[in-house]
KOLTOR-605881 format. One record per residue (C-alpha): x, y, z; residue in three letters. Coordinates in steps of 0.001 Angstrom, whole numbers, padded with zeros to 6 digits, always signed. Layout:
% residues N
XYZAla/...
//
This chain:
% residues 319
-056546+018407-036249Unk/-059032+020556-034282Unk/-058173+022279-031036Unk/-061258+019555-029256Unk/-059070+016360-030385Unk/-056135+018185-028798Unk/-057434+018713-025815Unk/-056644+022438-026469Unk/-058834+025160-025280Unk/-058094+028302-027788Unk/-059560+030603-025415Unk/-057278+030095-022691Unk/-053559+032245-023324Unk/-050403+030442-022294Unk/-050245+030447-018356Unk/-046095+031300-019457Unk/-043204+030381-016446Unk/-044417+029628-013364Unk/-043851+032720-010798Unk/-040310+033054-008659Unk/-040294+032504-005298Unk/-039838+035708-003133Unk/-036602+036809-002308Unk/-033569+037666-003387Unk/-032353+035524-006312Unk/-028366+034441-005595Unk/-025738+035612-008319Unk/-024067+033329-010597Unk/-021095+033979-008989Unk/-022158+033304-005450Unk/-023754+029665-006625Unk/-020021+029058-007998Unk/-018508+030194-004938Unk/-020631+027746-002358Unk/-019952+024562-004870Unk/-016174+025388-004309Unk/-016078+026127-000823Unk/-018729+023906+000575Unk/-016619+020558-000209Unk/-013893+022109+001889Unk/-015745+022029+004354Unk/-016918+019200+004818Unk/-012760+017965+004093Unk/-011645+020879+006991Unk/-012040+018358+010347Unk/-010003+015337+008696Unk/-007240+018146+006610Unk/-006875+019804+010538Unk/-005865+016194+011931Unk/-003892+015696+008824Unk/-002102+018898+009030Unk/-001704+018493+012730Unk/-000879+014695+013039Unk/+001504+014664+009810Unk/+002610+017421+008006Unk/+003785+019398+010677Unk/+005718+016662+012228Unk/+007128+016103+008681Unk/+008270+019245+008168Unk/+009443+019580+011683Unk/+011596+016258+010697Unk/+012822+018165+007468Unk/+014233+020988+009757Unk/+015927+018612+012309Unk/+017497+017212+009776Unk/+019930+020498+009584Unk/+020831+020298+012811Unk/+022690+018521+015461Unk/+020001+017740+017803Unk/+021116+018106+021708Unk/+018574+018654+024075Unk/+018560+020890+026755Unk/+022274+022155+024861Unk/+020147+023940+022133Unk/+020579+022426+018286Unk/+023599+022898+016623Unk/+022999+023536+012704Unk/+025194+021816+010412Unk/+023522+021932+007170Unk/+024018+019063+004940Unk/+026381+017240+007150Unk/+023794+014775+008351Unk/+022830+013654+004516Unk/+026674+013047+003917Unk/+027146+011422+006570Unk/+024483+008403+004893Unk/+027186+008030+002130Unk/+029372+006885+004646Unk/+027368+005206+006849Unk/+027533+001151+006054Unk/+024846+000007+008308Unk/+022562+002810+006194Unk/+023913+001189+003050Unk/+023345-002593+004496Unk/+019766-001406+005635Unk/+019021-000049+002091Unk/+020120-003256+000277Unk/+017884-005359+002589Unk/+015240-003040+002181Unk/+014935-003124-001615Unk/+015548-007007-001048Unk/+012647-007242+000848Unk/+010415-004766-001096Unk/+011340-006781-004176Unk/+010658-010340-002839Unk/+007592-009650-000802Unk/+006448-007413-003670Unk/+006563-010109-006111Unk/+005380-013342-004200Unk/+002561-011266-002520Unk/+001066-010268-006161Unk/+001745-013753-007220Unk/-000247-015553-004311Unk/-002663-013114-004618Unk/-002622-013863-008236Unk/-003954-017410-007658Unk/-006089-016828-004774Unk/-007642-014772-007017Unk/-008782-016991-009867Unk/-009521-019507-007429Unk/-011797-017445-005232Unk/-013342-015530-008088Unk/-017130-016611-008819Unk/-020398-015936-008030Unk/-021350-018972-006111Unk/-022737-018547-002527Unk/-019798-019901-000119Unk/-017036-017995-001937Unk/-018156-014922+000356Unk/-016534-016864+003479Unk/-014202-018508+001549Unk/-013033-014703+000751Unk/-013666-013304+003941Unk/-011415-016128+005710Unk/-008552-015541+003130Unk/-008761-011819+003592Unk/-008995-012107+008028Unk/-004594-011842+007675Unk/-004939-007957+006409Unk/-007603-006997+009229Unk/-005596-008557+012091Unk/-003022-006387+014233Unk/+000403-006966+012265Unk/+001832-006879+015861Unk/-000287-009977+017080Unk/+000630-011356+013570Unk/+004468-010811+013746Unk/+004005-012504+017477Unk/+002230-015712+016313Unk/+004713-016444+013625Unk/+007828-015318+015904Unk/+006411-018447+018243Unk/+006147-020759+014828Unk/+009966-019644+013989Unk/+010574-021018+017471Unk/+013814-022012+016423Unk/+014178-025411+018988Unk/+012292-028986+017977Unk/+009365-028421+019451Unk/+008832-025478+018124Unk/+005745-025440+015754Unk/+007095-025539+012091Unk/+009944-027587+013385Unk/+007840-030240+014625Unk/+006420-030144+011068Unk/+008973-030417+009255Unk/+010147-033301+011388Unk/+007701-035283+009679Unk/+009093-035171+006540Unk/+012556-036173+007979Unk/+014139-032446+008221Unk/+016434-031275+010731Unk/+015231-028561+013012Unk/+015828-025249+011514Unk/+017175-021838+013177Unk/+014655-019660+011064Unk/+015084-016281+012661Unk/+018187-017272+014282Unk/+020466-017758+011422Unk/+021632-014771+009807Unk/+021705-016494+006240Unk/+017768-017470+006284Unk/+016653-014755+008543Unk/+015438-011781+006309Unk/+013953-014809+003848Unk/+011425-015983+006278Unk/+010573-012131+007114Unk/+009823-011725+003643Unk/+007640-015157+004035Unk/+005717-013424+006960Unk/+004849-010458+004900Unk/+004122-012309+001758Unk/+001598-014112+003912Unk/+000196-010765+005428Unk/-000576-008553+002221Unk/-000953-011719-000221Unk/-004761-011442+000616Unk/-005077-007351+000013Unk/-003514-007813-003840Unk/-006249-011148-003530Unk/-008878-008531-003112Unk/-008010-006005-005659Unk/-007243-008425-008565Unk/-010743-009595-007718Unk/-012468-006132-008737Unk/-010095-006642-012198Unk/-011322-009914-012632Unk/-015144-008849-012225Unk/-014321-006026-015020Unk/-013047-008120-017863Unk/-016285-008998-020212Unk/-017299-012243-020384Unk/-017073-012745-023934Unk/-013849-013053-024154Unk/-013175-015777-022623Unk/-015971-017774-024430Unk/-014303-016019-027649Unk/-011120-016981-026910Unk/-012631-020593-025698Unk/-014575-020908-029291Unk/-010680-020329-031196Unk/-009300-023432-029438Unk/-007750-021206-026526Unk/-006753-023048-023758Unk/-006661-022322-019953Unk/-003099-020745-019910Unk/-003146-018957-023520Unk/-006871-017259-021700Unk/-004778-016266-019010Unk/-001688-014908-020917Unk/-004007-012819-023648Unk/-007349-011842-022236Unk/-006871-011810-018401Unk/-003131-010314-018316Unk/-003506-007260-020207Unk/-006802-006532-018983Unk/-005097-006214-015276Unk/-002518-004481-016314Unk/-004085-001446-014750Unk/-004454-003545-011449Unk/-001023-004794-011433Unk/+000556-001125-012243Unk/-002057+000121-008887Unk/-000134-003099-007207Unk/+003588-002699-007555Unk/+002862+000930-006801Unk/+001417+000066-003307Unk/+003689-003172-002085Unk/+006781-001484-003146Unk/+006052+001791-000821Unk/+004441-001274+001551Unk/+007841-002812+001566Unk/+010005+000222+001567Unk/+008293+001395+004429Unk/+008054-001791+006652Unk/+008950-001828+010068Unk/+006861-003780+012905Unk/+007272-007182+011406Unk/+010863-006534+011039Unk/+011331-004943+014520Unk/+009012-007603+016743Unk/+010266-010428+014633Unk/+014176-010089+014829Unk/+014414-006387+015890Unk/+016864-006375+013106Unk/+019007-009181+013764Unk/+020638-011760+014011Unk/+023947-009738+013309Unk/+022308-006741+011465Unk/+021072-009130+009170Unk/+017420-007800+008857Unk/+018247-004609+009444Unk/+015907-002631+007208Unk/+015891+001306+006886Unk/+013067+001895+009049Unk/+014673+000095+012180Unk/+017776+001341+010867Unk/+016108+005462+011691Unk/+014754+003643+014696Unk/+017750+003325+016479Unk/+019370+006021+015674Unk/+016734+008186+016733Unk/+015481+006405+019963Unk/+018519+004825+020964Unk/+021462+006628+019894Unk/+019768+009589+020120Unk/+020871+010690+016887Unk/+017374+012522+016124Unk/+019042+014882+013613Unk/+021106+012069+011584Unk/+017413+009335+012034Unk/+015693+012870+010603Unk/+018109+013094+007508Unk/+017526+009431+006730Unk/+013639+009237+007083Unk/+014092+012602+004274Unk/+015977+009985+002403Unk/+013106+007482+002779Unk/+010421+009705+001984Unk/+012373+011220-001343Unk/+013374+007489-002202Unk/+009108+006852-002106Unk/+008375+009715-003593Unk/+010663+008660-006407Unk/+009579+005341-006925Unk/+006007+006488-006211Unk/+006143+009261-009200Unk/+008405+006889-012048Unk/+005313+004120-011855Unk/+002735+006754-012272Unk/+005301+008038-015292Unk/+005301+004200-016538Unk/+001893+003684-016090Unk/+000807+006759-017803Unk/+003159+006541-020984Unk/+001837+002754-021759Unk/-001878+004214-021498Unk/-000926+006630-024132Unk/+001307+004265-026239Unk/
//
């Protein structure tokens, strides 16, 4: 092929790099050194509030909880005292047990209604959008306003609002948050009903992950509805439902305003969970170096649970 039908001119030498820009060109090093520090940046306004906000207060809670706190008497230090002193406590121990009943019950139905909301909701047709959006309003609203409206549905008289509709179906007008037997049940009802529709969301992006052809190869070998469900849609969130129990449960550990606007605790200590329990020892018994000792306990109880799913969930993505 001649240098014409290339398009080559053989007189001309190769022109070679183009020329550098003036200046000095930066180092290696300091290229590496603005790609690690430059992020930071950027992260150094919201780690400041962070820092500020939170972990000083928690490690000023830490160091309280060494001390007998009496103010304007100076703190008296008494070591470990406070954290025996939860061995012995029995309203600590009746707080925990409620606790992990709660964080177990509203753990489980909340994944399971989200569950179903779930595959009903999931699609690609035009009016699921509001459909979604309505079902999802419960997570965005103020749990305070939320824990009010359905503390004036418990009303626990006949004209209350769930009394009246049970009345139509021939029931006797319940006590709800009155009775100390059913009390902490329809708390767990309230936040079933609150974070159902946040599991609902993330079992969604699951769903949208799982291939398509699955189910129409599963469909094509006689598969039914229910064996789909149990062999292609089950293990392909089990990612989603390890990222779930890992949320609620801290979620439930951790609640407190539904608890404290709904019964405050009661009736009888009955729904007396471990963050009201640190509530009123700090704020009304003024016990701020015992409540500090028990919110440690809290945290290292998270932290715990927290670091053995990550363990779990690890070790079966391995296996």
């Amino acid at each position: 092929m001649t240098a014409a039908a290339t398009g080559l001119d053989p007189t001309r030498s190769d022109p070679g790099p183009p020329p550098r820009p003036p200046g000095p060109v930066p180092s290696v090093r300091r290229v590496r050194l603005r790609r690690a520090v430059l992020p930071w940046l950027f992260l150094s306004p919201a780690l400041l509030l962070f820092l500020y906000f939170k972990y000083l207060p928690m490690a000023k809670g830490i160091n309280l909880s060494f001390y007998k706190v009496q103010p304007f008497l100076g703190d008296q230090w008494v070591g470990l005292d406070n954290y025996a002193r939860i061995l012995d406590e029995e309203s600590f121990r009746r707080a925990l047990g409620h606790t992990v009943v709660y964080a177990a019950a509203q753990t489980a139905g909340a994944i399971l209604v989200g569950f179903v909301l779930a595959l009903l909701l999931e699609g690609r047709a035009r009016h699921l959008w509001f459909v979604r959006s309505a079902a999802f309003l419960p997570v965005v609203a103020a749990v305070a306003v939320v824990a009010e409206v359905w503390r004036l549905l418990y009303f626990p008289g006949s004209e209350g609002m769930l009394n009246s509709l049970l009345s139509w179906f021939g029931s006797d007008a319940q006590r709800f948050l009155d009775d100390p037997d059913q009390a902490l049940g329809w708390v767990i009802v309230v936040g079933i009903w609150k974070n159902a529709p946040y599991d609902m969301m993330i079992v969604l992006a699951g769903l949208a992950s799982i291939d398509r052809q699955l189910y129409e190869s599963a469909a094509l070998d006689g598969a039914g509805l229910v064996r789909r469900l149990r062999h292609v849609t089950l293990p392909a969130l089990r990612p989603v439902v390890t990222i779930l129990l890992t949320l609620a449960a801290i979620r439930g550990m951790r609640v407190f305003t539904e608890v404290y606007i709904l019964t405050g605790g009661g009736p009888a200590g009955s729904t007396d969970v471990l963050m009201t329990r640190i509530y009123d020892l700090g704020f009304r018994a003024n016990d701020l170096g015992f409540a500090s000792a028990c919110s440690v306990v809290l945290f290292l109880l998270t932290l715990v649970l927290t670091g053995g799913v990550t363990w779990y969930r690890r070790r079966k993505e391995l296996s």
